[in-house]
VEXMIPA-651352 format. One record per residue (C-alpha): residue in one letter; x, y, z. Coordinates in steps of 0.25 Angstrom, whole numbers, plus 5000, padded with zeros to 4 digits. Example, Ala and Ser with C-alpha at 12.3 -4.5 7.8 and 13.67 -1.06 7.14 Angstrom:
// residues 2
("a",(5049,4982,5031));
("s",(5055,4996,5029));
***
This chain:
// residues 264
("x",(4732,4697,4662));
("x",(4731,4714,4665));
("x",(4740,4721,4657));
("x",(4744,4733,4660));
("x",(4742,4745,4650));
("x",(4755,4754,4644));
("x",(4751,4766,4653));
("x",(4748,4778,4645));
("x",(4749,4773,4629));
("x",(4733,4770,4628));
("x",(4735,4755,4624));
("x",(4724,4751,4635));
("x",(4711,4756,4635));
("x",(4700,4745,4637));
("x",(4686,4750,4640));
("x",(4682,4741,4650));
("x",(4692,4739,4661));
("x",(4686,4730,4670));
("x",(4692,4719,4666));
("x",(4705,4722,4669));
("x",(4713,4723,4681));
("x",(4718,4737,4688));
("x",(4705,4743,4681));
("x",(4710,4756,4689));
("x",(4722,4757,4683));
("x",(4716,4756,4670));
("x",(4703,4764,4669));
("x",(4708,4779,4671));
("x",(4711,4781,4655));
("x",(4705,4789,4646));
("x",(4706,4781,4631));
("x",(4704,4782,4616));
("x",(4701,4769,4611));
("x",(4701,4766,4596));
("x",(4697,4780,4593));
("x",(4694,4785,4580));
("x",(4687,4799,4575));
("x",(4681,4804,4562));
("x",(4674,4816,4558));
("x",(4670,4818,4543));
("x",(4675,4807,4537));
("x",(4687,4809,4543));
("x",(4696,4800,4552));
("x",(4704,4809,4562));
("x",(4707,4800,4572));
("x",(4710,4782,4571));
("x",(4709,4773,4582));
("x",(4715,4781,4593));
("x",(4719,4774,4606));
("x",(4723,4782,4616));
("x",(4723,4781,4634));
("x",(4727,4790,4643));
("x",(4729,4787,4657));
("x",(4726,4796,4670));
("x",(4737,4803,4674));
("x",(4746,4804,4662));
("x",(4748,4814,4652));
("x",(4746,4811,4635));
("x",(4748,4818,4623));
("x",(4740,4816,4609));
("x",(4751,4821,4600));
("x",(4751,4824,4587));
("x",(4751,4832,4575));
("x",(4740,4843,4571));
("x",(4726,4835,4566));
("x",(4733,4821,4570));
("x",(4720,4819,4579));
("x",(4724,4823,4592));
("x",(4714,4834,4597));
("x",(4703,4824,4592));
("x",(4708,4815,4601));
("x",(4708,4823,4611));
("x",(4693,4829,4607));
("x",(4686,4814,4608));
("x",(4695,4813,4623));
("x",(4686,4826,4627));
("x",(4672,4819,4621));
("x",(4672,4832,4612));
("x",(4672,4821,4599));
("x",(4669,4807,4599));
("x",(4677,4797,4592));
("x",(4671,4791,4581));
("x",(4678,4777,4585));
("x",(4684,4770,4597));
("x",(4680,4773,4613));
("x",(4684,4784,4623));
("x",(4687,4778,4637));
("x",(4688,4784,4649));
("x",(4691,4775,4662));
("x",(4687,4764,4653));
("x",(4673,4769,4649));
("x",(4669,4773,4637));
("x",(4667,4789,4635));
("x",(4668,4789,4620));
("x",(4653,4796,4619));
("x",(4656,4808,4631));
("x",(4656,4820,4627));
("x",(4665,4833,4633));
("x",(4658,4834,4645));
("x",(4657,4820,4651));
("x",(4671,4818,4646));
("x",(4675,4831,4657));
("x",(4666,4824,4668));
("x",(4676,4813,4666));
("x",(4688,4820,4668));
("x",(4693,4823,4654));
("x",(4697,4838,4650));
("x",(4703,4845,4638));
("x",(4708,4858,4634));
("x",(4707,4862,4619));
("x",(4716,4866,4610));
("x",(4708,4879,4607));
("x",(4703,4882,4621));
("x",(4690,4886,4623));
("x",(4685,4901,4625));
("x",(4679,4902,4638));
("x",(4675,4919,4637));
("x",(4668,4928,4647));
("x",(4675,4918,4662));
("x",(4687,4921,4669));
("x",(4699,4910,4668));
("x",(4696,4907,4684));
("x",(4681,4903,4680));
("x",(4687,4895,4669));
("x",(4697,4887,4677));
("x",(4687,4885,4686));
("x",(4676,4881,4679));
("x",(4668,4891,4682));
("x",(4671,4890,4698));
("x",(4666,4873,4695));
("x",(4680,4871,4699));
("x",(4684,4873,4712));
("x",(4697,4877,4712));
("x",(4704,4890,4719));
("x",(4714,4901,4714));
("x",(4726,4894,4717));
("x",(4724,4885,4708));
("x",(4716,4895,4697));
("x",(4732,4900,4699));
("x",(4739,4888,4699));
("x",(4734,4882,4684));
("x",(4734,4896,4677));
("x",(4750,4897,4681));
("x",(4750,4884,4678));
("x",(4749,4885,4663));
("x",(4755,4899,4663));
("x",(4744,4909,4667));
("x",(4743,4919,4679));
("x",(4733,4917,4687));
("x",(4731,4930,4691));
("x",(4730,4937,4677));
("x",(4721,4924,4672));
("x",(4711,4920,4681));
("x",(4702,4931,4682));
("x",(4703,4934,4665));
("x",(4691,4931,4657));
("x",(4694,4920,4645));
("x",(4692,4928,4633));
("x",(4698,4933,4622));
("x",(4710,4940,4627));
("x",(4716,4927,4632));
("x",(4726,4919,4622));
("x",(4724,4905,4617));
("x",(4735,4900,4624));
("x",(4727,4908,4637));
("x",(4714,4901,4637));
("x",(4723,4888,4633));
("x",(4731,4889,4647));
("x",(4717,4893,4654));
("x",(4711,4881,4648));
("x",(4724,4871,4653));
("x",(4722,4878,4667));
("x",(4707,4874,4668));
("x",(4711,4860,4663));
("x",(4720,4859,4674));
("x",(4711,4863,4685));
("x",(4702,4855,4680));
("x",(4710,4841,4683));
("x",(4702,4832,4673));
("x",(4707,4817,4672));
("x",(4711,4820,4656));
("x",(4715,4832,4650));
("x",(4716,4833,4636));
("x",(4724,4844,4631));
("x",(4722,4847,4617));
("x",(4735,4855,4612));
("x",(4737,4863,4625));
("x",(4750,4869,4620));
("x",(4742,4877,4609));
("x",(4741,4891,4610));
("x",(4752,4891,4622));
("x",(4765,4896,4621));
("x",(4779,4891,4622));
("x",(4777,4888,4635));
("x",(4767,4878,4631));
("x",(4775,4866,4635));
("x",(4778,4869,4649));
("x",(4763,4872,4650));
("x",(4760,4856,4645));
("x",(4770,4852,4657));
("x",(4764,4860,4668));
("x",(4751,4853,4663));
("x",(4753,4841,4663));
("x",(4763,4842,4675));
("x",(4749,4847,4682));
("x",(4738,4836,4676));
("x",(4747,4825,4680));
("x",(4745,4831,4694));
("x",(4731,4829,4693));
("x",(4732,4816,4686));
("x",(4725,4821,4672));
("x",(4728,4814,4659));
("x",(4733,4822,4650));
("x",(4730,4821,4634));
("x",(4737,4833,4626));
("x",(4735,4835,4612));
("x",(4747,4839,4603));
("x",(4757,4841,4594));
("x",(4767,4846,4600));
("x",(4777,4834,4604));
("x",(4784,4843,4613));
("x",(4770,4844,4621));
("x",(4766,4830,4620));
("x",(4780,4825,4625));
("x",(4776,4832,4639));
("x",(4765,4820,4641));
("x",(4768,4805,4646));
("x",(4762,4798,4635));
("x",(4758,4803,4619));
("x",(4748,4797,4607));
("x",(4754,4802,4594));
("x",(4743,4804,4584));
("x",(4744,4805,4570));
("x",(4733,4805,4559));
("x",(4720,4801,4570));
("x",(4730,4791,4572));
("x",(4738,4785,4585));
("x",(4751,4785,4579));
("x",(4761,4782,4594));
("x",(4758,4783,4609));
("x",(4769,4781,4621));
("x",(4777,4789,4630));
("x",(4776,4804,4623));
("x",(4790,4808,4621));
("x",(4790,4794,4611));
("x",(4777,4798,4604));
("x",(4784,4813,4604));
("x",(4796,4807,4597));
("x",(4789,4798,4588));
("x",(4779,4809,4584));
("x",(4791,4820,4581));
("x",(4799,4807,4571));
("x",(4786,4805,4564));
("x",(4775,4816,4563));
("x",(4777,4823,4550));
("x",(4779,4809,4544));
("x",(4767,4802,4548));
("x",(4762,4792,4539));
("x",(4748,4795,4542));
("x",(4739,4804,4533));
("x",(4725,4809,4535));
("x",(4714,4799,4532));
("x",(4725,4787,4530));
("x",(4718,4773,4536));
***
């Protein structure tokens, strides 16, 4: 008998799905499956289960060195996890690195974005020209996430633009971009108070398009903005569900986790 999986909570994630029935339905996930990393001597992250399912928007929540931005790292195929599978569409992806990972659709901006000197915000947006996509919509992403198009576009990425600058630059190219995934690791840092309009204007705008969103944080005011939430604790999985839940879970008991560093 098919059973249908919660939608959203990543309890379902088989590698091959041919056996069972509505395979379409099913397929178009990205997934952690029993994932576990560990880097000199040291175990950062436990048997991590996660899935997130085209469309929909997630947040990895959690406080500072709890293991989120590795998760998010060994989504992009910038680390490969010492145990378990990544899957995409129900292959196996675990061993691809950055690149094959974008052919495939997935994207990520970085919490300390990168320095791109000496090219003009348009040719970054664009990829170079690669993209083939007009002014109007050059102007529509920058004023978007809160920058004019006309003092921007034609302004070198240098040094006499601001962190939270290049972090709104680096949002807009993700946007125009339209991958299947987005990861956004931190996307608030950097920005000002009006950060958490921002994240709503974003994801407002991905679910347009149908990308999954994954955003990395901890701020429960930011990860209450997505459909569904993992809360992570110490490399560990410690709740998933709807993400005002996780949210209130994570402000009753973080600070008083039983968990400590290098426990079992």
């Amino acid at each position: 008998m098919f059973l249908f999986p919660t939608v959203g909570f990543g309890q379902f994630c088989p590698e091959n799905l041919k056996t069972y029935s509505y395979e379409n339905f099913l397929i178009k996930m990205l997934c952690l499956r029993n994932v576990g990393y560990s880097k000199d001597g040291r175990t950062i992250l436990r048997s991590i289960n996660m899935t997130f399912r085209e469309g929909m928007s997630y947040s990895i929540l959690g406080p500072n060195g709890a293991g989120k931005s590795t998760i998010a790292r060994i989504l992009m195929g910038e680390l490969t996890p010492t145990e378990g599978q990544v899957l995409l569409d129900g292959k196996e992806v675990t061993g691809l690195g950055v690149t094959e990972r974008t052919r495939r659709g997935i994207s990520m901006t970085w919490q300390e974005p990168a320095r791109y000197e000496g090219i003009r915000v348009r040719e970054y947006l664009t990829l170079g020209g690669k993209l083939k996509i007009g002014e109007d919509e050059i102007r529509d992403v920058l004023e978007l996430i809160g920058l004019s198009y006309e003092f921007y576009a034609g302004r070198f990425i240098d040094k006499s633009l601001s962190g939270g600058e290049r972090k709104r630059i680096e949002l807009a190219s993700l946007l125009l971009l339209r991958p299947r995934y987005a990861i956004l690791d931190e996307p608030d840092s950097g920005l000002d108070i009006t950060a958490g309009e921002l994240i709503e204007k974003l994801l407002a705008r991905f679910r347009k398009t149908g990308t999954t969103v994954i955003l990395i944080t901890h701020h429960e005011e930011i990860a209450e903005k997505t459909d569904f939430a993992y809360f992570v604790c110490a490399g560990r999985l410690v709740k998933k569900g709807f993400s005002r839940e996780v949210v209130d879970y994570y402000r009753k008991t973080c600070g008083r986790c039983l968990f400590v560093e290098g426990s079992p």
